[in-house]
C-alpha positions as CSV (number, residue, x, y, z in Angstrom):
1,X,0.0,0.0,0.0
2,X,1.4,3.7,-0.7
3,X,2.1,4.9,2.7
4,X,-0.6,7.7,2.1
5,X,-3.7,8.8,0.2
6,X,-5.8,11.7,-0.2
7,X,-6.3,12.7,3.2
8,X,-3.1,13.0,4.4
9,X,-3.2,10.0,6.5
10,X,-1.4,6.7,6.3
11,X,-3.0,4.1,3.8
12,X,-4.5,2.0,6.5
13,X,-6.2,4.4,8.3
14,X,-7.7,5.3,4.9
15,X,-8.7,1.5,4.4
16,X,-10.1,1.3,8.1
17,X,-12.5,4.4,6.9
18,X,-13.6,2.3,3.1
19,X,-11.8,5.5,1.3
20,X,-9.0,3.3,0.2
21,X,-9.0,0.3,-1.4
22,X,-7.7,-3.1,0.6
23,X,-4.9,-5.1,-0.8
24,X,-6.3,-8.3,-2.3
25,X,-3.5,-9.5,-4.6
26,X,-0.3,-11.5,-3.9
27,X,0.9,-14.0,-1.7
28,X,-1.7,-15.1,1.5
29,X,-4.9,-13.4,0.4
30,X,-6.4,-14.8,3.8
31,X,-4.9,-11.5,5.0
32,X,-6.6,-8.6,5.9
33,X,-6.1,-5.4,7.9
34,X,-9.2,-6.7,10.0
35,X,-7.5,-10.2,11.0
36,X,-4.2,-8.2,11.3
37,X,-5.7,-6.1,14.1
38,X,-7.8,-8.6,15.6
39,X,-4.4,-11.0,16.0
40,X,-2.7,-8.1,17.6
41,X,-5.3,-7.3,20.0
42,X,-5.4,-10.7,21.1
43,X,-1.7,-11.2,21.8
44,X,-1.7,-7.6,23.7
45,X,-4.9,-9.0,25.8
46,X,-3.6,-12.4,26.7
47,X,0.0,-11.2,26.9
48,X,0.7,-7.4,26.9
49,X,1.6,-5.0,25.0
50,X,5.3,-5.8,25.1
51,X,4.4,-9.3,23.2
52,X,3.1,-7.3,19.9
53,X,5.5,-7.1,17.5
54,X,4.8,-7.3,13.5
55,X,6.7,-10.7,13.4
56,X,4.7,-12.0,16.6
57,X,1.2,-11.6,14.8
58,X,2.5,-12.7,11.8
59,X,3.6,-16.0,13.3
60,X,0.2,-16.0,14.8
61,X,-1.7,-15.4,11.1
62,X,0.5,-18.2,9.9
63,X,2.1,-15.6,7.5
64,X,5.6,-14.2,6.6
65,X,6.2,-10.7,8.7
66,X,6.7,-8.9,5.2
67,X,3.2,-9.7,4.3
68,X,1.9,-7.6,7.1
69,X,3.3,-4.8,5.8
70,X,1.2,-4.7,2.8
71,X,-1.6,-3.9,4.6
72,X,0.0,-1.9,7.7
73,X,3.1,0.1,6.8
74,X,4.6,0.7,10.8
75,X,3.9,-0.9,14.1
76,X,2.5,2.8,14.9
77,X,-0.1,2.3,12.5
78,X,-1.3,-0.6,13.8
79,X,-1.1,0.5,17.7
80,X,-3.6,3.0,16.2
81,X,-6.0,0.6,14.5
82,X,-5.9,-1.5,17.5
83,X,-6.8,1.2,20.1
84,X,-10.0,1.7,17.6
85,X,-10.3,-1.8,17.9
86,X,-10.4,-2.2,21.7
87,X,-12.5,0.9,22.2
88,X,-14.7,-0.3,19.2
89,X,-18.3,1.6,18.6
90,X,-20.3,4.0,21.0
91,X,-23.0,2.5,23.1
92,X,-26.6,4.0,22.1
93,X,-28.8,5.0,24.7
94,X,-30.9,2.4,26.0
95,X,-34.5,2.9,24.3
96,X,-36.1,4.1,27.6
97,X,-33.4,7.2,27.8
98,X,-33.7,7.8,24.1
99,X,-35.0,11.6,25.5
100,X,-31.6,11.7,27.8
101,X,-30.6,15.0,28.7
102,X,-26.6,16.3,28.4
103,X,-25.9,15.0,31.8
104,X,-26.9,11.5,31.6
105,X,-25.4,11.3,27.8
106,X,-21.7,12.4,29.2
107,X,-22.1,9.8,32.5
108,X,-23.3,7.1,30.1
109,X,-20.5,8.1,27.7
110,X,-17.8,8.5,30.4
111,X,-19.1,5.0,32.1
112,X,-18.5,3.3,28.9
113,X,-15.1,4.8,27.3
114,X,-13.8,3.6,30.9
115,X,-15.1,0.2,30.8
116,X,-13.3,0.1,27.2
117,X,-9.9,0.7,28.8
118,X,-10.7,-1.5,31.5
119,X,-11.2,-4.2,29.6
120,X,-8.2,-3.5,27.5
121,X,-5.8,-1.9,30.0
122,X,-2.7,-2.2,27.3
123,X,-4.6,0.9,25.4
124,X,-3.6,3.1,28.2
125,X,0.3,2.0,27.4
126,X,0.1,3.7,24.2
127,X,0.7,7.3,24.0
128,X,-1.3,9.4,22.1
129,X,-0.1,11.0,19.3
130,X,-2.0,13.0,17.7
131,X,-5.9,14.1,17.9
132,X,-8.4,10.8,17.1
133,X,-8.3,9.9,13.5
134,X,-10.0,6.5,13.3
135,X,-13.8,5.9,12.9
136,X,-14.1,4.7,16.3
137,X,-12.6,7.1,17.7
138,X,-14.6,10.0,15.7
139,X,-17.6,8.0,16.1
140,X,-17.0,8.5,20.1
141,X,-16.5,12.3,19.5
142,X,-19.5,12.7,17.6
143,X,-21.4,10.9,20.8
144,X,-19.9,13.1,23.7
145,X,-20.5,16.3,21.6
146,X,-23.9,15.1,20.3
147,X,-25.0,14.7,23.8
148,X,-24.2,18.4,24.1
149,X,-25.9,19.7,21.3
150,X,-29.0,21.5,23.0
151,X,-27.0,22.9,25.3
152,X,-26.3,26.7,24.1
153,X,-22.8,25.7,24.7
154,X,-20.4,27.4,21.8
155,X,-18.8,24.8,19.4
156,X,-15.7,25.6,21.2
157,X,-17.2,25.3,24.4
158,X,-18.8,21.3,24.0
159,X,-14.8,20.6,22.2
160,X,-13.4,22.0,25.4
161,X,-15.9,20.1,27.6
162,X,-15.2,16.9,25.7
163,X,-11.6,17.1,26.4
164,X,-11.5,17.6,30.1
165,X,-13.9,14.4,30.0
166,X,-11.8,12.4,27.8
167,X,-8.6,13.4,29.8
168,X,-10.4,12.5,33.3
169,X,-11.7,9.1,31.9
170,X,-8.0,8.1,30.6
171,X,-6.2,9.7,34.0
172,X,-9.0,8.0,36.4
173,X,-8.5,4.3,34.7
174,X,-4.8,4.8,34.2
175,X,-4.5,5.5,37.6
176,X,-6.3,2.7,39.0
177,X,-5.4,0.6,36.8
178,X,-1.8,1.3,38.4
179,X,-2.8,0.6,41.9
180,X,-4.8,-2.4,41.3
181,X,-1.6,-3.5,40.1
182,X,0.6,-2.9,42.8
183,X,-1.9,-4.5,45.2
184,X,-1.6,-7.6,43.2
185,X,1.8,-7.7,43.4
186,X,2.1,-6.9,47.1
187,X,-0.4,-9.2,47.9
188,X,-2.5,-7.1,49.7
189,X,-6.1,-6.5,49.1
190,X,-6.9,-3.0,48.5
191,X,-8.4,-2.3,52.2
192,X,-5.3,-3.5,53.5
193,X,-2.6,-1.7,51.5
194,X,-4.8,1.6,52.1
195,X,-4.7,0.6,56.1
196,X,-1.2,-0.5,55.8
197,X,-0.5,3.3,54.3
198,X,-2.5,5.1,56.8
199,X,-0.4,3.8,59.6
200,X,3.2,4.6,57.6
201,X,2.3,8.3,57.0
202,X,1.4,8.2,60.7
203,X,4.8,7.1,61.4
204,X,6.8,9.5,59.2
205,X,4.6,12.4,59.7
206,X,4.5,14.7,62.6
207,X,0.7,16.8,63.4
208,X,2.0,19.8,63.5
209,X,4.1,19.9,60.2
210,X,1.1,17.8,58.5
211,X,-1.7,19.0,60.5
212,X,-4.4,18.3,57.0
213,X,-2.8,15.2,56.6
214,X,-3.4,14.0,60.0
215,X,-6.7,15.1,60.0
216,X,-7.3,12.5,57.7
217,X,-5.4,10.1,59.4
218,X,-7.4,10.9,62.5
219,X,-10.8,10.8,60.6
220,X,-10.1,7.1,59.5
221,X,-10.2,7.6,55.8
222,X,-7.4,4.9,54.8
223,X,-9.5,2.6,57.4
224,X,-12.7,3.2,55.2
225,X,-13.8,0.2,53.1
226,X,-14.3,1.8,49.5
227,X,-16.3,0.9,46.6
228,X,-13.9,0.5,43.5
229,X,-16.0,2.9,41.7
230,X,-16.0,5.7,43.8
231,X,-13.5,8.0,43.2
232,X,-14.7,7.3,39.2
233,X,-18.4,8.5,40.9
234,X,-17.0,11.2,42.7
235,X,-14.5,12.8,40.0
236,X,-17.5,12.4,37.4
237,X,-19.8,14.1,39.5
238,X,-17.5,17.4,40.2
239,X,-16.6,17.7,36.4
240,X,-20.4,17.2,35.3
241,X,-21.2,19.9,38.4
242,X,-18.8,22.4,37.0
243,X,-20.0,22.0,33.3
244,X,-23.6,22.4,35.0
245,X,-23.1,25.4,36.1
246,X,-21.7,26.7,32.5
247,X,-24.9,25.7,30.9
248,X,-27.3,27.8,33.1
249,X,-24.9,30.9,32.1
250,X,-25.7,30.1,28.6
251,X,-29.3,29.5,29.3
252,X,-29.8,32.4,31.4
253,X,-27.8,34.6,29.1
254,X,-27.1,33.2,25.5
255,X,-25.4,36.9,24.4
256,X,-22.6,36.1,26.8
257,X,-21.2,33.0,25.0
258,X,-21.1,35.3,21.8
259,X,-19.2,37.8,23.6
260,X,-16.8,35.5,25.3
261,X,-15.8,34.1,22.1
262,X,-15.2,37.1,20.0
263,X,-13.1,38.5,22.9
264,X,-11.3,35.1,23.6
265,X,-9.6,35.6,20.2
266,X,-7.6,39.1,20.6
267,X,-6.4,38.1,24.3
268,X,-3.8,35.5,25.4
269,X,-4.3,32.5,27.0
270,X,-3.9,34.4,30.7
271,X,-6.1,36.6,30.1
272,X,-9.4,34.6,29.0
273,X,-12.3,36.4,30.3
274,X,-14.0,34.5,33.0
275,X,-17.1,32.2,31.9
276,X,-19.0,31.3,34.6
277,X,-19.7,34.1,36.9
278,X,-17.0,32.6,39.5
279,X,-14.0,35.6,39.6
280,X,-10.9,34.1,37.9
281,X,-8.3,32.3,40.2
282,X,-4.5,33.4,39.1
283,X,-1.2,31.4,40.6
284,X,0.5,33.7,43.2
């Protein structure tokens, strides 16, 4: 395949969207970018990341590495194609919340896009390199911002709101993703490690240096048996909150959105007027 088309973008991202055509002469037409990506995401899901390697799903197509690269020019390619894999289409609203409001369209979005990575932890290992580009992927921006559509949000506005959401979701399941790990390892259950760490900071911590800390300590948080979902729950709620409150500026005063934006372009980043009614906060 020529390494890219029309668009700009590498021929097999152009074949995942139907605007290319797919290889279908030469040597071991069984192949396909489908059964490519498919074999790779089931070697990183069984074995890691680490394990994929062009050769490594070749040997599991029962092809020759080189044929691979008719269909997928670069291992980067196909790290991209198999994120769009693992994430794979949007979840539609369940018929009875066909009417949902924004709210419960972000939540159900956000609930799903994080049971995505958790199924598929290894997507979180790839760094992202560039904005989505893969029909999945657009197919899951066109859900988050369709969800905001009667909002009186500006464009830039739902974009922006999408963003923070996306970056929470990844950060949140990266995160515990991480810890769940190094309870496995120390053989700890989660309730225990947290106990176990409430005690040392107690010990290397002194209450009047780390008089917040040791209110915490004191209050029995690390003690505290805690649903695995609640941070998620908690997090979700604050960012949903603050995009709440955005929303009744623009419904209790549409004009101001217009005004924000126009003045948003001649000022610098530091100086964005404030959006919300809440004074701005500078760094000392």
């Amino acid at each position: 395949m020529d390494d890219q088309g029309e668009t700009g973008l590498p021929a097999s991202i152009e074949a995942a969207w139907g605007v290319r055509e797919r290889p279908n002469k030469g040597p071991k037409r069984g192949l396909s970018i489908d059964k490519i990506v498919g074999a790779a995401v089931r070697i990183a899901t069984s074995e890691g990341l680490a394990a994929v390697s062009m050769s490594r799903v070749a040997a599991d197509l029962g092809a020759a590495p080189m044929s691979l690269y008719r269909y997928v020019a670069a291992k980067d390619e196909l790290l991209t194609l198999m994120v769009d894999a693992a994430l794979g289409p949007p979840r539609a609203a369940p018929p009875a919340a066909a009417d949902e409001d924004w709210r419960a369209g972000l939540a159900r979005w956000a609930w799903t896009v994080r049971a995505a990575y958790l199924r598929h932890p290894w997507v979180l290992r790839i760094p992202i390199s560039g904005p989505p580009a893969t029909p999945n992927q657009v197919a899951w921006m066109e859900d988050a911002l369709g969800s905001l559509r009667d909002t009186g949000l500006t464009e830039a506005e739902k974009l922006s709101v999408l963003l923070l959401l996306s970056g929470f979701v990844r950060n949140e399941a990266t995160l515990g993703t991480d810890i769940s790990a190094a309870f496995l390892a120390s053989g700890a259950s989660p309730q225990q490690a947290m106990s176990a760490y409430g005690r040392l900071l107690g010990k290397l911590t002194e209450a009047h240096r780390f008089p917040a800390l040791h209110a915490v300590i004191a209050a029995g948080v690390f003690d505290e048996p805690d649903h695995p979902d609640a941070e998620f729950v908690f997090g979700l709620d604050r960012i949903l909150d603050g995009v709440e409150v955005l929303v009744r500026a623009r419904e209790a005063d549409p004009r101001l959105a217009h005004r924000n934006a126009g003045q948003a372009g001649a000022v610098g980043t530091g100086d964005l007027p404030d959006r919300t009614g809440v004074p701005e906060q500078r760094p000392p």
